[in-house]
C-alpha positions in Angstrom: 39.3 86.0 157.1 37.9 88.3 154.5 38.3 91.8 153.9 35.6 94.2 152.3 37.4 97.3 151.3 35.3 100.5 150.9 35.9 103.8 148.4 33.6 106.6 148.9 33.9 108.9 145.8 32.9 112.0 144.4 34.6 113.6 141.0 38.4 112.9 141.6 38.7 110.1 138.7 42.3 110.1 138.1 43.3 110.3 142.0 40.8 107.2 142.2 42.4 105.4 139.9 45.7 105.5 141.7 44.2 104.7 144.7 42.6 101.3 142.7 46.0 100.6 141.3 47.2 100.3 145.0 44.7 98.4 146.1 45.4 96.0 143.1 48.6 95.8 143.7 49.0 95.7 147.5 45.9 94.0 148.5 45.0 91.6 145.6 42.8 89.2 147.9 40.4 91.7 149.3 37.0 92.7 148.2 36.9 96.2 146.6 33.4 98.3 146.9 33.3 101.6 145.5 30.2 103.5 146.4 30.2 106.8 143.3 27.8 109.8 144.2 27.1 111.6 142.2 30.2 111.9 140.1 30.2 114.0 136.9 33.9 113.5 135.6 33.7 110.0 134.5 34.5 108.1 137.3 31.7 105.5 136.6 33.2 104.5 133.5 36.7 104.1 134.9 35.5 102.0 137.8 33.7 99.8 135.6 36.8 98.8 134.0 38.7 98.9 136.5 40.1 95.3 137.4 40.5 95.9 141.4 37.1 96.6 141.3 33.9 93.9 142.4 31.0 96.4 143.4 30.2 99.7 142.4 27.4 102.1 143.7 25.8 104.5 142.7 24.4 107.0 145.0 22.2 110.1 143.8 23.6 112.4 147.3 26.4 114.2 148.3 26.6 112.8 151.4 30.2 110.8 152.6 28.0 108.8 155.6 25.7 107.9 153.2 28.4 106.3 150.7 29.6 104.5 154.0 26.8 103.0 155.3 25.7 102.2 151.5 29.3 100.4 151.4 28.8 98.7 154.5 25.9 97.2 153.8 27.3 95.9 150.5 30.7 94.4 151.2 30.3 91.1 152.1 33.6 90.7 154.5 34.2 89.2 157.7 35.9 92.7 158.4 35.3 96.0 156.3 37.4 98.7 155.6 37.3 102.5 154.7 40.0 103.9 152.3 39.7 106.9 151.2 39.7 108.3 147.8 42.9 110.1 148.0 44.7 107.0 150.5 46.9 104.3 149.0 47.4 101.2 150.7 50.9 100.4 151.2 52.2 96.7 150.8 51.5 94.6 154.4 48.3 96.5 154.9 45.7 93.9 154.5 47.9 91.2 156.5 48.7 93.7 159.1 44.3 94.6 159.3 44.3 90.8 159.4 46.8 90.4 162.4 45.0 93.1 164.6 42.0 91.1 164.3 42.7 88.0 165.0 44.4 89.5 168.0 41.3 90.8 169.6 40.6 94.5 167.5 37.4 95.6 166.8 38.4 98.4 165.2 42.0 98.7 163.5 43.8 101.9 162.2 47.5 103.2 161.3 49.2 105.9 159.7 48.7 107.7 157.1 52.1 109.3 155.1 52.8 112.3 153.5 55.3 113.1 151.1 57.5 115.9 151.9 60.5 117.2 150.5 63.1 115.1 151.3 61.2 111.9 152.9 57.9 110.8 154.1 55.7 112.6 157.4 53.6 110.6 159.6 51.0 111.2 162.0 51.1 109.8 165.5 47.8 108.2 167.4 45.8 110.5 168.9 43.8 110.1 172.3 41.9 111.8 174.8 39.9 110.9 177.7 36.4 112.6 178.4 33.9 112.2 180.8 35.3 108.8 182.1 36.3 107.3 178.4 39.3 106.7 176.7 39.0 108.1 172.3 41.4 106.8 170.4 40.3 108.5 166.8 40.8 107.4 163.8 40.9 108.9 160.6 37.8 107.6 158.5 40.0 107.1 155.2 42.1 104.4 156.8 40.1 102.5 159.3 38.6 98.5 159.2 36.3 97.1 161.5 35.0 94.0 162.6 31.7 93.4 161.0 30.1 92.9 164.2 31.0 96.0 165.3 29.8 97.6 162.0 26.3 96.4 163.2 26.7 97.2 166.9 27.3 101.0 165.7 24.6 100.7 162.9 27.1 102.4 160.5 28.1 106.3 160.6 25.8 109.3 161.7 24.0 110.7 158.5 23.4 113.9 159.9 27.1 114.7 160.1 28.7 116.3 156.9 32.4 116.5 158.8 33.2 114.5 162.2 31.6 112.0 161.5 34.8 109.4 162.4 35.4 111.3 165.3 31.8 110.9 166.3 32.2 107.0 166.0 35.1 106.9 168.4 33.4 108.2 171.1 30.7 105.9 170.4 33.3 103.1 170.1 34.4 104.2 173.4 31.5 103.7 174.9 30.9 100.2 174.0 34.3 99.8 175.1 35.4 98.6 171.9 39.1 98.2 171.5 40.5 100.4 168.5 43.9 99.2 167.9 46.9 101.6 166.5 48.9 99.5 164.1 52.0 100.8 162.7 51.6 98.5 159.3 48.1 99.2 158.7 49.8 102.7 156.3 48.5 104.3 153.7 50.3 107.2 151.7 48.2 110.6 150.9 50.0 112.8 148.9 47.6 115.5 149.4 44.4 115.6 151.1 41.6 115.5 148.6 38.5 113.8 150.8 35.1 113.5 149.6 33.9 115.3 152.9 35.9 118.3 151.9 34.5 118.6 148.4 31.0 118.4 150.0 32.0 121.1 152.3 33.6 123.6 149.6 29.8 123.2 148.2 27.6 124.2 151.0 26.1 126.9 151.4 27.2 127.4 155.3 30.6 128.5 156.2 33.2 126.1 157.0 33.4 127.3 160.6 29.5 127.0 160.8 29.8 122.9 159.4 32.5 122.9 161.5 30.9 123.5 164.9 27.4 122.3 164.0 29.3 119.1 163.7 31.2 119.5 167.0 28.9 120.9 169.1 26.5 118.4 167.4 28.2 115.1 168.4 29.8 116.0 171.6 26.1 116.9 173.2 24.8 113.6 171.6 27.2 111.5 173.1 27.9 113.3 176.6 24.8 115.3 177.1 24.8 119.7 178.0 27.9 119.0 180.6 29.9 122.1 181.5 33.1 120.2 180.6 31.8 119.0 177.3 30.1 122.8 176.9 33.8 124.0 178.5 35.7 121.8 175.3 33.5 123.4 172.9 34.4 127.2 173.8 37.5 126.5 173.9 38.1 125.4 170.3 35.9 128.1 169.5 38.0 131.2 171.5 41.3 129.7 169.4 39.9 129.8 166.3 38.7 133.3 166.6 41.9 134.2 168.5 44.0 132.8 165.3 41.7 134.7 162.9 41.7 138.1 165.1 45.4 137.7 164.5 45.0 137.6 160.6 42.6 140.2 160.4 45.5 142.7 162.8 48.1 141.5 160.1 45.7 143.1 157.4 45.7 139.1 156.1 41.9 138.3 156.7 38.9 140.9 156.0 37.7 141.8 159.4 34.0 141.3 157.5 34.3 137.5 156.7 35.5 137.4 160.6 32.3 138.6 161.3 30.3 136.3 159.4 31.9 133.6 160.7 31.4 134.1 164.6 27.9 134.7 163.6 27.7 130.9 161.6 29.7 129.7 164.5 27.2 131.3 166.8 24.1 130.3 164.6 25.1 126.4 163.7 26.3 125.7 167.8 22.4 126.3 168.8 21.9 124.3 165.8 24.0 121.6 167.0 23.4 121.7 170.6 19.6 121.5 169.3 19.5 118.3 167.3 22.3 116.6 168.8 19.7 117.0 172.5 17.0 115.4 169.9 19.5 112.8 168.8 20.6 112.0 172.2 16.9 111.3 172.7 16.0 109.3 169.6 18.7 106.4 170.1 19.6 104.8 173.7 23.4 104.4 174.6 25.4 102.9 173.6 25.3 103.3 169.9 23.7 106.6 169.9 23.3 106.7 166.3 19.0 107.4 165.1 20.7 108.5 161.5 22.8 105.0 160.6 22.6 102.1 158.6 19.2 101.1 159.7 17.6 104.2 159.3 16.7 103.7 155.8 17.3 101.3 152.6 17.3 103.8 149.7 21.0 105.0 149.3 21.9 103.1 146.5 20.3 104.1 143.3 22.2 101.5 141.2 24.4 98.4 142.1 27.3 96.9 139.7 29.1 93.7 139.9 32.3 92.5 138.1 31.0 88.8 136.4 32.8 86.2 137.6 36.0 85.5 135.0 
């Protein structure tokens, strides 16, 4: 069984770097792809050089789902998986991805540590059942899949700039596609520092706008204008502002910025409800995905490969 490993990247060349050496060291056998775009701190060069490395892409967009489809269609593995570019593998990861698999997984994931003062945090699977499915999410910097089931889901949802592995799982869900937890399949992030959040810092909406464009966006894709789905929507939306309002009575927030984000919140939710009604419509169920791999062949501006030794 081979395994296609996938690196989205975007400026964060020395954190890369580390996350190579891991791979180098703890996975020697699988197939590294890193997909670069548009990086402006030298991370090209490094990659090039870099010995865990077989592919590198180069993409001209800010745009992690883009990076992911571009690496999915690249890698070359009977099974291909997303690391992110702040995630080390840990030793047993690839034969633990391999296990899973041969088990009956479509979809395998783990935990992820954290270094804390005085040992290691973890987090625990997380679940929840909606509108007759059981999610199990996953978080999209530690994830493999089957390559089948790459091509069943035609890849991630371009129009997403956050969610986007959340979106997946409920599509996952309803293929009934099995999405194993396994407690070997670990990789250590010291500190978060995702491409998706360095996209985010440089928009031009609000986080809470991305934020619940993306929710509102992929919930009413998948499920359709429900009142629970709607219900699930307010309800993340009332806590947020309930946790602000807080900070703003502590004099710890400007009650201005508050403003301005209920309005984005308001603003990007018709935005989402609106084009994730016209998604719904574009793509039958279940894959429910009319922005994915298939959706268009020019991602990749540029394409490297290590020469054989």
């Amino acid at each position: 069984m081979d395994i296609s490993v996938v690196v989205p990247t975007l400026n964060a060349r020395d954190r890369l770097a580390t996350v190579l050496d891991a791979l180098d060291a703890n996975a020697p056998s699988v197939e590294v792809v890193v997909v670069n775009g548009p990086s402006s701190d030298g991370t090209s060069g490094m990659v090039r050089e870099h010995d865990a490395v077989d592919v590198l892409l180069e993409l001209s967009e800010r745009n992690l789902n883009a990076a992911r489809n571009a690496g999915f269609s690249a890698a070359s593995g009977d099974v291909v998986a997303l690391v992110g570019q702040d995630s080390e593998v840990q030793p047993g990861w690839a034969d633990a991805v391999r296990e899973a698999v041969r088990e009956g997984a479509d979809v395998v994931t783990g935990p992820i540590h954290r270094e804390v003062s005085g040992g290691v945090t973890t987090e625990a699977v997380e679940r929840a059942d909606l509108a007759g499915r059981s999610v199990t999410f996953f978080d999209g910097g530690n994830v493999a899949f089957t390559r089948e089931t790459v091509e069943a889901l035609d890849g991630f949802d371009e129009y997403l700039q956050t969610g986007a592995a959340r979106d997946a799982a409920h599509r996952l869900a309803a293929m009934d596609r099995e999405v194993v937890w396994h407690t070997d399949v670990v990789v250590l992030r010291e500190e978060r520092d995702d491409v998706a959040d360095r996209i985010a810092d440089s928009a031009d909406v609000p986080a809470w706008g991305l934020k619940y464009r993306a929710l509102s966006y992929r919930l009413v894709k998948n499920y359709g204008l429900r009142p629970r789905i709607l219900w699930r929507g307010i309800k993340h939306a009332v806590g947020d502002a309930f946790g602000v309002a807080c900070d703003v009575a502590r004099g710890d927030e400007d009650p201005s910025k508050w403003f301005a984000n209920g309005s984005a919140v308001v603003t990007n939710v018709a935005t989402g409800v609106r084009e994730g009604l016209r998604a719904r419509r574009a793509d039958d169920p279940p894959r429910r995905n009319p922005n994915g791999i298939s959706s268009r062949m020019d991602r990749t501006v540029s394409r490297y490969e290590r020469s054989p030794a």
